[in-house]
PAZAZA-703487 format. One record per residue (C-alpha): residue number from 1; residue in one letter; x, y, z. Coordinates in steps of 0.05 Angstrom, whole numbers, plus 5000, padded with zeros to 4 digits. Each point is the difference from the previous one (the first is absolute). Layout:
N
NODE	i	aa	east	north	up
NODE	NUM	A	X	Y	Z
...
This chain:
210
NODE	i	aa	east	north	up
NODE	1	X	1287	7505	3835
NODE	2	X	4936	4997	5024
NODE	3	X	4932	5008	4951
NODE	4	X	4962	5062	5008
NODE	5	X	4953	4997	4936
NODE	6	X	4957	4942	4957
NODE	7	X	4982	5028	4930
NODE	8	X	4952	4962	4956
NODE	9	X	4980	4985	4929
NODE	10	X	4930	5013	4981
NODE	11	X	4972	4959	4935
NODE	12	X	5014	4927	5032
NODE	13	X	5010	5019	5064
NODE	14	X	4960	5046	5037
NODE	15	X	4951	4991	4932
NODE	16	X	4974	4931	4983
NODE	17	X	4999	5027	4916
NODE	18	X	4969	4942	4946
NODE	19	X	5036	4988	4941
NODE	20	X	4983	5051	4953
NODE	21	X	4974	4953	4955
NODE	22	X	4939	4990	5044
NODE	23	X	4991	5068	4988
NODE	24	X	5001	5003	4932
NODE	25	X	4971	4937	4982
NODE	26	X	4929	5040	5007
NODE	27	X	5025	5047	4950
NODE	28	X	5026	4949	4951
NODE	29	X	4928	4974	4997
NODE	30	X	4965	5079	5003
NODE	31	X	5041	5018	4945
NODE	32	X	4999	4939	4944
NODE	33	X	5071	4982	5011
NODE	34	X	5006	4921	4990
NODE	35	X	5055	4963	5049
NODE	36	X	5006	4940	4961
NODE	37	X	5044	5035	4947
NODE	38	X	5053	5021	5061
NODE	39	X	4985	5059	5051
NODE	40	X	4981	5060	4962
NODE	41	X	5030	5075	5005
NODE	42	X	4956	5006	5064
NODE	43	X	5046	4955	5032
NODE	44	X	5041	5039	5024
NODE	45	X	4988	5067	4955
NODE	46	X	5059	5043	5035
NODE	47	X	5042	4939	4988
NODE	48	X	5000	5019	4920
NODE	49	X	4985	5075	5017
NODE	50	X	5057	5006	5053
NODE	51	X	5045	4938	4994
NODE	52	X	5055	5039	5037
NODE	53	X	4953	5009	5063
NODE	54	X	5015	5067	5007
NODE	55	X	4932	5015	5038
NODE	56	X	5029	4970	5066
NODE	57	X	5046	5054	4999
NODE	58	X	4970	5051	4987
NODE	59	X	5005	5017	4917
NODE	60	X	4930	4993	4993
NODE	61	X	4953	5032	5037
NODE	62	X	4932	4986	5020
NODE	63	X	4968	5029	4933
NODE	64	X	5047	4979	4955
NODE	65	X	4991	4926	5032
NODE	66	X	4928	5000	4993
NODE	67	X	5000	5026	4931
NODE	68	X	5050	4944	4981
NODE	69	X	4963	4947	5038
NODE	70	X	4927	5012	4972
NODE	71	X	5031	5016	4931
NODE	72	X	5029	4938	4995
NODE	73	X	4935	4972	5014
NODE	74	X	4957	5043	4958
NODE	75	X	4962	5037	5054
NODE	76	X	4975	5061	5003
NODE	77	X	4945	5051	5047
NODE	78	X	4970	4951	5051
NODE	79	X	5023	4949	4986
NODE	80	X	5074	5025	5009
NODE	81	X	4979	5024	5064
NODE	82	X	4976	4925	5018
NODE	83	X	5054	4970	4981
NODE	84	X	5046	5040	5038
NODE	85	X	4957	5002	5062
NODE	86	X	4996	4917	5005
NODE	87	X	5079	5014	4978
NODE	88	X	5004	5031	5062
NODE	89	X	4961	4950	5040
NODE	90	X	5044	4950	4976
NODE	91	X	5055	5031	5006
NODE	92	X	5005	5016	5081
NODE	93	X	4964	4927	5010
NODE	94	X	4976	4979	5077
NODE	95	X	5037	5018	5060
NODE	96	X	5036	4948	5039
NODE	97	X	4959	5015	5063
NODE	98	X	5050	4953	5038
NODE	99	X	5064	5036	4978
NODE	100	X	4977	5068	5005
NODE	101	X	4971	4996	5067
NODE	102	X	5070	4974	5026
NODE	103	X	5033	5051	4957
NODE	104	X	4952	5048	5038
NODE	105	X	5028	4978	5068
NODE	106	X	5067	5006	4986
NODE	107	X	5004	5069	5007
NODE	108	X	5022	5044	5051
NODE	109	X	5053	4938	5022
NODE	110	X	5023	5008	4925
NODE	111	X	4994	5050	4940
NODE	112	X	4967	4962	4944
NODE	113	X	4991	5005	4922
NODE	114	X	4982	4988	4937
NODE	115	X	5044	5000	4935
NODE	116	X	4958	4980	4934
NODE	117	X	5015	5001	4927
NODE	118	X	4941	5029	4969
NODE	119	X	4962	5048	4950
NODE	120	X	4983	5074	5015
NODE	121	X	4930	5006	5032
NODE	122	X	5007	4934	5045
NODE	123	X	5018	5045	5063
NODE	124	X	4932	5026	4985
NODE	125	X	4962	4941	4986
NODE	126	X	5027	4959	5057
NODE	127	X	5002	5058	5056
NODE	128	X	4917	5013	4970
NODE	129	X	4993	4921	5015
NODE	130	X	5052	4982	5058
NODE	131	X	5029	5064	5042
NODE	132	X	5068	4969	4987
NODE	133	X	5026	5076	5018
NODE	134	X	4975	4991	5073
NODE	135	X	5015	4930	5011
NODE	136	X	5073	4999	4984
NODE	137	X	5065	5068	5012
NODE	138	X	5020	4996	4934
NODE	139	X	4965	4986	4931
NODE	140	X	5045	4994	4932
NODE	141	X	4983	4996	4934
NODE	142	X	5040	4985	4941
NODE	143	X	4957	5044	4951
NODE	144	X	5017	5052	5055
NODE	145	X	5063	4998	5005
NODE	146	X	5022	4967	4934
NODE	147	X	5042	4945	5038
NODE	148	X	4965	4930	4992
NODE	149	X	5023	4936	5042
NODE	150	X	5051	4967	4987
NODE	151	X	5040	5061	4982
NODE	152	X	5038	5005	5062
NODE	153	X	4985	5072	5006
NODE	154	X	4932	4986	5019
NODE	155	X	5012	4965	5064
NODE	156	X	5061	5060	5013
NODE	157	X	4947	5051	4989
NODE	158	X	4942	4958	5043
NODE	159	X	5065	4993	5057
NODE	160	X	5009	5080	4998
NODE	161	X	4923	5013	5005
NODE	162	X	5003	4956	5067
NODE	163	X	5059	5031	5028
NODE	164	X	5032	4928	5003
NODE	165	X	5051	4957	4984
NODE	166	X	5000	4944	4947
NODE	167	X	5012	4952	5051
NODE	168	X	4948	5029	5049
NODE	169	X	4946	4984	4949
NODE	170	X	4971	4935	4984
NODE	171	X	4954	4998	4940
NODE	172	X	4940	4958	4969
NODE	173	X	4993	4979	4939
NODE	174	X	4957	4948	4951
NODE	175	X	5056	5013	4940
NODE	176	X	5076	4961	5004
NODE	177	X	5038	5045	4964
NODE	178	X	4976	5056	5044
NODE	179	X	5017	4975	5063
NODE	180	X	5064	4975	4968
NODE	181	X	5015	5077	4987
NODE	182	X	4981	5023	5074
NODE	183	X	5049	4948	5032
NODE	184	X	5048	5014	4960
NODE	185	X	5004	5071	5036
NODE	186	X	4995	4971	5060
NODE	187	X	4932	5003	5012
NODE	188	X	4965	4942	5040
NODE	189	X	4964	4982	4927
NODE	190	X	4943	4938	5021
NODE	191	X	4951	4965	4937
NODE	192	X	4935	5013	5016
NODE	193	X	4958	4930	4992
NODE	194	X	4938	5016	5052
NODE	195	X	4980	5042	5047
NODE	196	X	5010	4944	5053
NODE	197	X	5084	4986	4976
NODE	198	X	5008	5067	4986
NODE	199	X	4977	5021	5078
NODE	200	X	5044	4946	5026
NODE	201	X	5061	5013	4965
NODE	202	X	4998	5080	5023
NODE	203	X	4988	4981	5066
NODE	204	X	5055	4952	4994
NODE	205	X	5048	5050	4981
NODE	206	X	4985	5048	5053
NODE	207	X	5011	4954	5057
NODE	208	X	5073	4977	4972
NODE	209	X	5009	5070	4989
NODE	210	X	4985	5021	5083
C-alpha cells in the first residue's frame, strides 16, 4: 500500500530539548539545594508529586501542574511565575530548523503530523513559539486526548485524524519503545537519530514504496 502521510514526534525530533537537569541545575544553586548529598526534590519535583505521570494524559491540568511543580520547590508570586516561564522555555527547547523545513515541504504530496506525549498548555506554548498548527494537517496531544505513546490507541487515534491507514503512515521518533508500538500496528515506525538519517530514511521509504 502506498504511504500517503509522515507524522512526527516533537521533544527530540522536531525539538532539540536539553536534559532537564540543565535546566534545573540554575535552580539547585538559586534555591540553596546542595548536589553533593544526591539530586534534591527539584530533580524532578513531579517525579515525587506525580510518580504515576498522570500529567501526560491529561489528569492534571495546567494549574494543578504548576501548583505541584513550584510547591515542590517552595515557590511562590514571582518567582512561581519564573520558574514556570523558563519551565516553559525549557520545555519546547530549539526547533530542528533542518527537520521542520523538510517536514514543511512534504505537504500537499503527503498529509503530515505530529503525535506528542505531553502536559496541558504545551499546544499553547509551542504554537506561541513555533506555528506547529500551520506547518503540519494534524496536531495531537496526549494531555488532549488522554492517550500517550506507546498506548497503541494513540497512533489509532493519530491514523483516524489523518484519514489513513496504519500502513500508509510512517512515523518519527527519538524514543524505542514508541516506535516499537507504531510498527507493531503496522505503521512504517523509523528512530529518529538526526535530522540528516532521519531525512534519508523517509525518503528511502517513499521511493520503495512508488
Amino acid at each position: 500500500m502506498a504511504i500517503r502521510a509522515i507524522a512526527f514526534d516533537l521533544g527530540g525530533v522536531l525539538e532539540t530539548v536539553d536534559p532537564p537537569q540543565r535546566f534545573l541545575a540554575q535552580w539547585t544553586e538559586r534555591l540553596g539545594l546542595s548536589q553533593a548529598d544526591g539530586p534534591p526534590d527539584l530533580l524532578w519535583p513531579l517525579t515525587r508529586v506525580d510518580p504515576r505521570n498522570e500529567a501526560k494524559t491529561g489528569g492534571v491540568t495546567e494549574e494543578q501542574y504548576r501548583l505541584l511543580c513550584t510547591a515542590a520547590l517552595g515557590l511562590g508570586g514571582a518567582l512561581a511565575d519564573e520558574f514556570m516561564a523558563g519551565f516553559w522555555d525549557w520545555y519546547c527547547g530549539e526547533l530542528d530548523a533542518e527537520l521542520t523545513d523538510y517536514a514543511a515541504g512534504l505537504r500537499p504530496r503527503y498529509r503530515t503530523g505530529i503525535l506528542s506525549n505531553s502536559v496541558a498548555g504545551a499546544r499553547r506554548e509551542e504554537q506561541a513559539r513555533y506555528s506547529f498548527e500551520q506547518l503540519v494537517d494534524v496536531v495531537v496531544y496526549s494531555a488532549e486526548v488522554g492517550l500517550a505513546k506507546p498506548d497503541p490507541r494513540a497512533y489509532v487515534h493519530l491514523c483516524d485524524e489523518l484519514r489513513v491507514e496504519p500502513s500508509e503512515l510512517v512515523f518519527l521518533d527519538n524514543r524505542a519503545p514508541n516506535v516499537e508500538a507504531a510498527c507493531q500496528l503496522g505503521i512504517h515506525g523509523l528512530l529518529h537519530a538526526s535530522a540528516e538519517e532521519s531525512i534519508a530514511a523517509v525518503e528511502a521509504l517513499l521511493s520503495s514504496a512508488g
